[in-house]
N, C-alpha and C positions, 0 to 999 in steps of 0.2 A: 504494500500500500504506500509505505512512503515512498519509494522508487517511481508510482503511479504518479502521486500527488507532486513530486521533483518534476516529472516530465512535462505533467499540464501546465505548471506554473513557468515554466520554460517556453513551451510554445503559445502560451497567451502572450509571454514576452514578447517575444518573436512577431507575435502577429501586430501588437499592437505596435512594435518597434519599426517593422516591414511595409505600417501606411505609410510611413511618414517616410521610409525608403525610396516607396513608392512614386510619389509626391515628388522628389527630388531627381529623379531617375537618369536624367540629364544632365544632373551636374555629381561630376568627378569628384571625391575629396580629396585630390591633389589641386584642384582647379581647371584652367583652361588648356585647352591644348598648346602644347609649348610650338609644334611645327606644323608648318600650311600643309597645303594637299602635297604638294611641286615638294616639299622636302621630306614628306615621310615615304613618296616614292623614290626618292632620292636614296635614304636609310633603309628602303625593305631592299632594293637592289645592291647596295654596297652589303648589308647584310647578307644577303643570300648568294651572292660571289663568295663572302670572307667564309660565311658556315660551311656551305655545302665543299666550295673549292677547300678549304681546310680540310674535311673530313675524307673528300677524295686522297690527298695524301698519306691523311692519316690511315686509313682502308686501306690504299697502298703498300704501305707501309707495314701491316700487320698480312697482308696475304704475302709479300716477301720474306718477311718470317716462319713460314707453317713449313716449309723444308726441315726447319728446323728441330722441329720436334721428333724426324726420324733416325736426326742427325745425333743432336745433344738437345734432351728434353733442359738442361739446367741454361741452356743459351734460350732455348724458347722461350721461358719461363722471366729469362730476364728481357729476351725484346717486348713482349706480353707487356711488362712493367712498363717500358719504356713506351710503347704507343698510348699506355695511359696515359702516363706526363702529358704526353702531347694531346690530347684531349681535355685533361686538366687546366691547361695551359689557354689552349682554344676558348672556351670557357668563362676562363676567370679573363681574359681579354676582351671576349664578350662580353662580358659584363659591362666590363669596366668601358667599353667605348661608347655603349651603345643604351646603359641603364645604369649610369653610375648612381648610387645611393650610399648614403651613410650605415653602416655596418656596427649594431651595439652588441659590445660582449660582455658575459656575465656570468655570476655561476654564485654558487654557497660555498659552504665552508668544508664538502665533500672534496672542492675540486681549489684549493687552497694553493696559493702560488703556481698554476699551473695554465694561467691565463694572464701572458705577458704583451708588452708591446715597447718598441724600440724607439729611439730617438728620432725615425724616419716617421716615425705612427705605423708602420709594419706592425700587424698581430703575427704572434706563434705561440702555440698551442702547444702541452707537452704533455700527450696522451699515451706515448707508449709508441712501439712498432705493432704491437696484436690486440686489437680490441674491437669490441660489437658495442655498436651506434645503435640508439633507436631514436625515432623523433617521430613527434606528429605532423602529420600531413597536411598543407594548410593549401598551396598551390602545385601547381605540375611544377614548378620549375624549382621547389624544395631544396632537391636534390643539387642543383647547383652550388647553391649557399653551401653543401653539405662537404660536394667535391672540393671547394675552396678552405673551408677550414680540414682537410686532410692535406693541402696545399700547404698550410701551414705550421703544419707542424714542426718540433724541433727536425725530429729527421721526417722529412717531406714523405708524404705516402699517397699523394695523387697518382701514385703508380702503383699503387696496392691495394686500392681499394674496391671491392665488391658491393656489390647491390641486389636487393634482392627481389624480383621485381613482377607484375603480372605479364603471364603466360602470352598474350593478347600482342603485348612488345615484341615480341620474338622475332617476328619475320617482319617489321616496319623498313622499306625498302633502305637500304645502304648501312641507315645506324643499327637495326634489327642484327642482321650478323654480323655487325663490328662488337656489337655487347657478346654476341655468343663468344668470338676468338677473345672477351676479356674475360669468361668465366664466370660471366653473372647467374646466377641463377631466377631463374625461370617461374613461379606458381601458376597452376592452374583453378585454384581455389577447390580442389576437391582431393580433401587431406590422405585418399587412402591413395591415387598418385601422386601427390607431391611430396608424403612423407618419406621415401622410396629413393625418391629423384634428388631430395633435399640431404639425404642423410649421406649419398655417394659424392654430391658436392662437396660437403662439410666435409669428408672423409681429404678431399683434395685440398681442401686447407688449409690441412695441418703436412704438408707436403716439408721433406728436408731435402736443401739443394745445396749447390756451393758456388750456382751462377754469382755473375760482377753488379746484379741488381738481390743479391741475395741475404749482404750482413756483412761485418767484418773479416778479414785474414782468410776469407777463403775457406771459413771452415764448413762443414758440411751443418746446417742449422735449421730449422722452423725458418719459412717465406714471413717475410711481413705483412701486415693483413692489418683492413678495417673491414668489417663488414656489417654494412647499414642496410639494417630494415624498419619499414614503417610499417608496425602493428596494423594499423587502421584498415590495409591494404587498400585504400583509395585515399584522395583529399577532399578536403571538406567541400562541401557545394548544397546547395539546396536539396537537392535530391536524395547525398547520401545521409546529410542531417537528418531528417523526415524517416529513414529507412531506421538510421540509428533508434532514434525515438520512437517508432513499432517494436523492433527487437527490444527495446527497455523495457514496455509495456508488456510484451507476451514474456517476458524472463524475471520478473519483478525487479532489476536494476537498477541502481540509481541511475538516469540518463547523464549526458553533459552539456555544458552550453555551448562551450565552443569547438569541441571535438566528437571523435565518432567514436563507440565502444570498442576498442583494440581486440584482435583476438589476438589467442595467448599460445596458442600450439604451436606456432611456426618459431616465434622467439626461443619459448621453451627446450625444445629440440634441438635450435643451432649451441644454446648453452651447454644442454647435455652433451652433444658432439665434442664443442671446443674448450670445456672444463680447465682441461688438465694443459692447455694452451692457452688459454686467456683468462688474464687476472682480473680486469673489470669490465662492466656494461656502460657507456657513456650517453648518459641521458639528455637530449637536445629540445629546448620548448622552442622554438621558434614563432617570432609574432609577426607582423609587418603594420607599420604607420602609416595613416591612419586607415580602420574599416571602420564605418562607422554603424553604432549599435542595429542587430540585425541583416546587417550587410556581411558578404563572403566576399573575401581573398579572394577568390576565383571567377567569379564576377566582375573586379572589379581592376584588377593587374593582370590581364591580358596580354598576349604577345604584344597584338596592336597599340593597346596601351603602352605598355611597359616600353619596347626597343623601338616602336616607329614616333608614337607620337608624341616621345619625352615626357612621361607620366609613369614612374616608377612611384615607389611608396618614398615616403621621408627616411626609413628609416627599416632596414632588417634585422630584427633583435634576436640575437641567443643563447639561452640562458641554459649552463651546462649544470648539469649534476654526475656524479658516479655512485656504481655499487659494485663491492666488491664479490665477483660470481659465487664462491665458496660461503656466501654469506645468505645466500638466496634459495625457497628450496625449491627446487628443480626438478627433481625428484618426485612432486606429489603437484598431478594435475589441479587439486581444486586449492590448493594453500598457494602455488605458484600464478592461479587466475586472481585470486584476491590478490595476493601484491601487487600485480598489472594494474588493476582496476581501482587501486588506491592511488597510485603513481600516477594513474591518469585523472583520478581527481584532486593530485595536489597539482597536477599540472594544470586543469581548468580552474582552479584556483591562480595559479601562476598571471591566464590568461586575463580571467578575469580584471587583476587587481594591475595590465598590463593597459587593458581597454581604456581603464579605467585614468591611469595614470601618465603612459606615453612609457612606462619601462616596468620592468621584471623586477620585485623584489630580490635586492642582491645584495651581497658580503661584501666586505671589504677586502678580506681576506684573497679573495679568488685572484684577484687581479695584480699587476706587478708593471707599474709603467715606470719607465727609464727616466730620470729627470723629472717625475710627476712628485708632488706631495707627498708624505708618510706619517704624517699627524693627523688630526680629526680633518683636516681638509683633503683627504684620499676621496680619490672617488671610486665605488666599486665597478663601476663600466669602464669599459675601453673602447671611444669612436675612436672607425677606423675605414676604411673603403675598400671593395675589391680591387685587387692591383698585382700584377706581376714584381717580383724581385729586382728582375731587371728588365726594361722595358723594350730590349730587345730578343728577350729570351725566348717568345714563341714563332719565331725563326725557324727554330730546329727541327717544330715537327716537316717542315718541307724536306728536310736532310735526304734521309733514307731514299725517299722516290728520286727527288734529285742525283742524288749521288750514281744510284740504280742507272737513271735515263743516262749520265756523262756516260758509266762505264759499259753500258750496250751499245751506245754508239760507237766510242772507240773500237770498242772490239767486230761492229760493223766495220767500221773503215778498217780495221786488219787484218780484217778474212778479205775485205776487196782488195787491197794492195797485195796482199798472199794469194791470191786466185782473181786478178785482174777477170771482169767482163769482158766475154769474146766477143768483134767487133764483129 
């Protein structure tokens, strides 16, 4: 009953919240459109030169390496890493040219000196080389912010990183089997195949190699690994809210305002798998500035929005927590759903008091800025923006295909000069 009585009280919110949505419908809460018509065609073709022509190299680049795996699976293993970068790379450039926004980080006292930033205002992160991400799901493009802070971490793991993702991506023409050669895994939302398919992944990521993307001296060790999944299995939007809030109703649940009820099998099992390989679970709330009450993310930060018509959010907040795996029980499917489903209510808490205020309640503790304050004037956030290290560095992913094209042509013109065309 209380579960019932949480949900109605929620969506009378909602509804009451959604006239006045409605009412508004036209106007953006970022404001006006920043580019005419003549310049967001301008930015969808420059954009879609720089993505798609980037990811043809990058695709290049990864089916030039699949020799490799009959060759020495510890070389594959490290080009695999290395076309990650370059999509990392791609990415966080994207970002940054075409939806730059201000970037808040934050965390509690789980995650205590482990959210630093440098005298550049460069964030890095100091998660480890082996750890499982979760975060809620708010837009499609989540996942980015996600690959960016694996970007920055102490030791960079944009080349390590897994995702875990629906079945449905699979075959999405060009990126579909660029994910398959990165080893992401795949759900089909129906657990008696995907536990099966899930568990022989899992089995592959606890892989020991001694490739040159593998860890120090060469020694034969554990791959580096993040691997991020979103509970929710989908993002927030109108429809999956609505679907959430049935399931609350038919399971007596308490519902949530801003997210969707997680399920708990899929997480569950990647812990059981990587236990004895990974020490914590890194918990990511993520909000974006502003939505306004009863309004979705996903509605509302659109491609169009966001990268053509200079309408990104104020502001990408995220606010980390850890727990430690050996500390959580894993082992017992309904005592491991309760802790989910408490974690996602301190997390709609999170959101709440985020809506409410423009930021995440946070620690001081968490954060570490260079030259910043250490007295009561510390501030627990760290703004910061997506940005490359070096502003030349995604360059490189063109390397490989480049390099590729000089040396088959040379070696064209050296079978022609060695076997001159009969005239």
């Amino acid at each position: 009953m209380e579960g019932l009585k949480q949900r109605k009280t929620a969506a009378q919110s909602d509804e009451k919240t959604n006239g006045d949505v409605n009412k508004t419908a036209d106007e953006h809460p970022v404001g006006e459109v920043k580019h005419g018509i003549a310049m967001q065609l301008l930015r969808i073709v420059l954009f879609t030169i720089y993505f798609f022509g980037s990811c043809i190299f990058i695709h290049g680049a990864q089916l030039l390496s699949i020799p490799l795996y009959w060759i020495n699976k510890d070389w594959f293993y490290a080009a695999r890493a290395l076309t990650k970068q370059f999509f990392g790379l791609l990415i966080t450039t994207m970002t940054q040219w075409w939806s730059p926004t201000t970037v808040r980080v934050s965390g509690d006292k789980s995650v205590a000196e482990l959210l630093k930033q440098d005298e550049n205002g460069l964030v890095s992160v100091d998660f480890g080389d082996r750890a499982v991400l979760m975060a809620n799901h708010q837009l499609y493009t989540d996942w980015l912010y996600m690959w960016w802070a694996a970007y920055t971490n102490v030791q960079p793991m944009h080349g390590h990183i897994y995702i875990i993702l629906k079945a449905t991506l699979k075959w999405t023409p060009l990126i579909g089997p660029a994910m398959q050669l990165y080893g992401f895994v795949f759900m089909a939302r129906n657990w008696a195949a995907d536990q099966s398919r899930m568990r022989e992944r899992l089995e592959k990521l606890k892989t020991r190699s001694s490739g040159p993307m593998s860890g120090q001296n060469g020694k034969r060790q554990l791959d580096p690994m993040w691997l991020l999944i979103y509970p929710e299995g989908t993002n927030l939007s109108r429809n999956t809210r609505e679907e959430s809030a049935e399931f609350s109703a038919k399971s007596g649940k308490a519902d949530y305002k801003h997210q969707i009820i997680p399920r708990t099998k899929g997480l569950q099992l990647c812990l059981q798998e990587l236990r004895d390989s990974v020490e914590y679970v890194y918990d990511c709330t993520i909000g974006y500035e502003p939505i306004p009450p009863g309004g979705f993310g996903s509605e509302i930060y659109t491609l169009r929005s966001v990268y053509f018509q200079g309408r990104p959010p104020h502001s990408v907040n995220m606010h980390w927590r850890r727990f430690k795996v050996k500390d959580l029980p894993i082992d017992d499917h309904d005592q491991f759903a309760e802790w989910m489903f408490q974690q996602w209510r301190i997390k709609d808490d999170l959101l709440d008091a985020f809506y409410k205020t423009g930021k995440f309640p946070a620690d001081k503790s968490a954060v570490q800025i260079e030259g910043g304050p250490t007295d009561s004037f510390k501030t627990p956030y760290i703004n910061t923006d997506v940005r490359p290290r070096n502003p030349v560095e995604f360059l490189q992913m063109f390397v490989p295909v480049t390099a590729a094209a000089l040396v088959g042509r040379s070696l064209v013109q050296l079978v022609d000069r060695i076997f001159p065309p009969s005239k």
